[in-house]
C-alpha positions in Angstrom: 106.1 38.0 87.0 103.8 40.7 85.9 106.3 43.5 85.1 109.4 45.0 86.1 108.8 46.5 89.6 108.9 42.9 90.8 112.3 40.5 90.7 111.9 38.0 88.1 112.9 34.5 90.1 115.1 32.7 88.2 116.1 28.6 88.8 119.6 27.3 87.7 119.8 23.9 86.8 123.2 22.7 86.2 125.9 20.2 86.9 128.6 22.5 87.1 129.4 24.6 90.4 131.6 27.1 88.8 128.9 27.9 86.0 126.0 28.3 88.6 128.0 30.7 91.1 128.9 32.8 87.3 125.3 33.3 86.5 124.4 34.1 90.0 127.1 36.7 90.4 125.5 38.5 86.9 122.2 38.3 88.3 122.6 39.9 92.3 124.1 42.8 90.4 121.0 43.2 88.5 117.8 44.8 90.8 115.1 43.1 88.5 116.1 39.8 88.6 117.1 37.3 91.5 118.6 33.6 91.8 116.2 31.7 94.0 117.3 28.4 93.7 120.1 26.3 92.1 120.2 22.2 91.6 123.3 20.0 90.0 120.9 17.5 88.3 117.2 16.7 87.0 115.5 15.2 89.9 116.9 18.0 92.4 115.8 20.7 89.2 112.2 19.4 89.1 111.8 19.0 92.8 112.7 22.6 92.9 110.9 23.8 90.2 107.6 22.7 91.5 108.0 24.3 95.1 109.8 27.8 94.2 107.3 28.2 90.8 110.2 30.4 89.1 109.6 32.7 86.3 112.3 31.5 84.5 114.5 28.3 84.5 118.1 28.0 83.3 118.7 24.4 82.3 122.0 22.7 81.4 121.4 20.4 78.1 124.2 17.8 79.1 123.8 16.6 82.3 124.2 13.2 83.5 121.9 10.5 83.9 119.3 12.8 83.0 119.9 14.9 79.9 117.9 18.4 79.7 116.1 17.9 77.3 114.3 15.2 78.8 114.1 17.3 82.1 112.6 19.6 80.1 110.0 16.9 79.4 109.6 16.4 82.5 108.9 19.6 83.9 106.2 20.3 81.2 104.5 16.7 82.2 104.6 17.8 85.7 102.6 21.1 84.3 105.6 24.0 85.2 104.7 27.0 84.3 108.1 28.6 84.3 109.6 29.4 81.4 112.2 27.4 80.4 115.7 28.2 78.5 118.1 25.6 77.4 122.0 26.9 78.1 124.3 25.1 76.6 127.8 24.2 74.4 125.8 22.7 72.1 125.0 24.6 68.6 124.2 21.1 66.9 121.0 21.7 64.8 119.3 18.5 66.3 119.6 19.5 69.7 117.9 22.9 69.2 115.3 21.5 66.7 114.6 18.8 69.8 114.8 21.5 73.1 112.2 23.6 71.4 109.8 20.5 70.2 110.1 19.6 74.0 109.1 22.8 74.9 112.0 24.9 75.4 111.1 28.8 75.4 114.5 29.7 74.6 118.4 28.3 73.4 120.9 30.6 74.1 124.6 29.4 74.2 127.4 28.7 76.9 130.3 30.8 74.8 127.9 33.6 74.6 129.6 37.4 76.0 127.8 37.6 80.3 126.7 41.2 78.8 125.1 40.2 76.6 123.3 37.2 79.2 121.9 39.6 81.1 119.5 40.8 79.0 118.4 37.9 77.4 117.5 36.4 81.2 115.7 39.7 81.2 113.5 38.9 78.1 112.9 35.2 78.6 112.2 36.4 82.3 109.6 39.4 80.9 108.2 36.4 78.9 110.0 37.1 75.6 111.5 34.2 73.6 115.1 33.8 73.6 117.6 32.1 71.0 121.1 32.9 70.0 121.6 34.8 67.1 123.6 32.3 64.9 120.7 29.5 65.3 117.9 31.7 64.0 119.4 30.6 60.3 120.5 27.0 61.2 116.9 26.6 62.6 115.6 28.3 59.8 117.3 25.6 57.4 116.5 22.7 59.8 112.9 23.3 59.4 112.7 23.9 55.8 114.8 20.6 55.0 112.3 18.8 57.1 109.6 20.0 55.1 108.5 18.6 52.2 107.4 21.3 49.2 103.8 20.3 49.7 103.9 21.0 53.2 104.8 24.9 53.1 103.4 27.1 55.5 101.2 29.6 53.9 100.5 33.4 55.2 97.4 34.3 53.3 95.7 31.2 55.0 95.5 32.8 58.2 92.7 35.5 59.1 93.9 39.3 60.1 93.8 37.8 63.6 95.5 35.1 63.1 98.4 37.7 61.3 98.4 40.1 63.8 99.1 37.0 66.8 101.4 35.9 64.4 103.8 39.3 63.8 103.5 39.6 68.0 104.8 36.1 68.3 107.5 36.8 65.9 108.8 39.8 68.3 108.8 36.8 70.9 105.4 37.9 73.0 104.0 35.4 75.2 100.2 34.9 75.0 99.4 36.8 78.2 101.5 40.1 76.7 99.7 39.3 73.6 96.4 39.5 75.1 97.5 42.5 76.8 98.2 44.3 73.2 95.1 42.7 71.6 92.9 43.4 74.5 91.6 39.4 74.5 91.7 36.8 76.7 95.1 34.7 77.0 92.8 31.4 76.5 91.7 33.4 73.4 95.0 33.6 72.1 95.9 29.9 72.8 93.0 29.2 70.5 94.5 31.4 67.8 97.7 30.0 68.3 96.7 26.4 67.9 95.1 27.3 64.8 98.0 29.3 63.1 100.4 26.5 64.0 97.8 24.1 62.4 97.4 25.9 59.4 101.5 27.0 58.8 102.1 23.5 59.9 104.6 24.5 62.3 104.9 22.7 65.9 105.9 25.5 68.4 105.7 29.3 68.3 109.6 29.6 67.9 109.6 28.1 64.9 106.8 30.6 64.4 109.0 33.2 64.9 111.7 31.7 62.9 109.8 31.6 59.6 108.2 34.6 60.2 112.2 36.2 60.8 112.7 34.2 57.5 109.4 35.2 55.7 109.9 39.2 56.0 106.7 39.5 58.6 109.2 39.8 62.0 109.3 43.7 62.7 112.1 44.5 64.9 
């Protein structure tokens, strides 16, 4: 989706009916998004991914025989573009720390208000990153106990660019808004990208965002 004058197509993956027909309610009375497809497990989720190409894909976490997050594996093996948000009961730190090392763009949580759903589909949708707001901290903690002192990402290792793509990740750009702002290329950006993560030694752009939140760099 390239901005708001077009629905954002979202994909519901989830084994319960009750859940599904909920989010879909939320989103029909919303003019800038739109349920296009729905599937109970992984296999039907996948299938569906790859022939509707959603913008956006709301996966359950437990599901049986299949779990999400190795859906979520899946998906990205099978080279889906959609962006992908984990929903879920789960608030355990190992199952965020492994949904966004698998990929996830986004963790947001089952017991969360539906107003406040809404416009976090929105963002994700828009291309935003997404998390609940009582895992930035656990995440936070998770990735500096897995870190040994030696290993400590350091900010004055990166170049201005590298800074600037930095801060815009932090407010949860993807690389094609990033380009936008920066007036470069979106492969350009995936090249600084690769590079910052290298240097911080940090494995995805949320926990980019994370340590910049925790850092002081995040602006919003």
């Amino acid at each position: 989706m390239s901005d708001m004058d077009s629905q954002a197509s979202i994909l519901l993956i989830d084994d319960h009916p009750l859940l599904r027909r909920g989010i879909r309610q939320l989103v029909e009375l919303e003019n800038d998004m739109e349920v296009v497809g729905e599937a109970s497990n992984a296999l039907e989720g996948i299938e569906k991914a790859l022939a509707l190409e959603p913008d956006l894909i709301l996966l359950d976490l437990n599901m049986p025989e299949i779990n999400g997050i190795e859906t979520l594996k899946r998906l990205r093996a099978e080279n889906v573009g959609s962006r992908v948000v984990i929903f879920t009961v789960s608030d355990h730190e190992d199952d965020v720390v492994a949904a966004l090392r698998a990929g996830a763009d986004g963790y947001l949580l089952k017991d969360m208000e539906p107003d406040d759903l809404v416009p976090q589909l929105r963002q994700a949708a828009l291309g935003r990153m997404t998390i609940s707001d009582r895992l930035t901290a656990l995440l936070a903690q998770a990735l500096r106990d897995q870190k040994p002192e030696t290993e400590k990402a350091d900010y004055n290792s990166l170049t201005p660019r590298e800074k600037d793509i930095l801060i815009l990740i932090a407010d949860g750009l993807s690389n094609k808004m990033i380009g936008r702002k920066l007036d470069i290329s979106d492969g350009t950006v995936k090249v600084h990208v690769k590079h910052l993560l290298k240097k911080l030694k940090l494995r995805s752009r949320v926990e980019v965002a994370v340590w910049a939140v925790e850092e002081g760099l995040h602006r919003q």
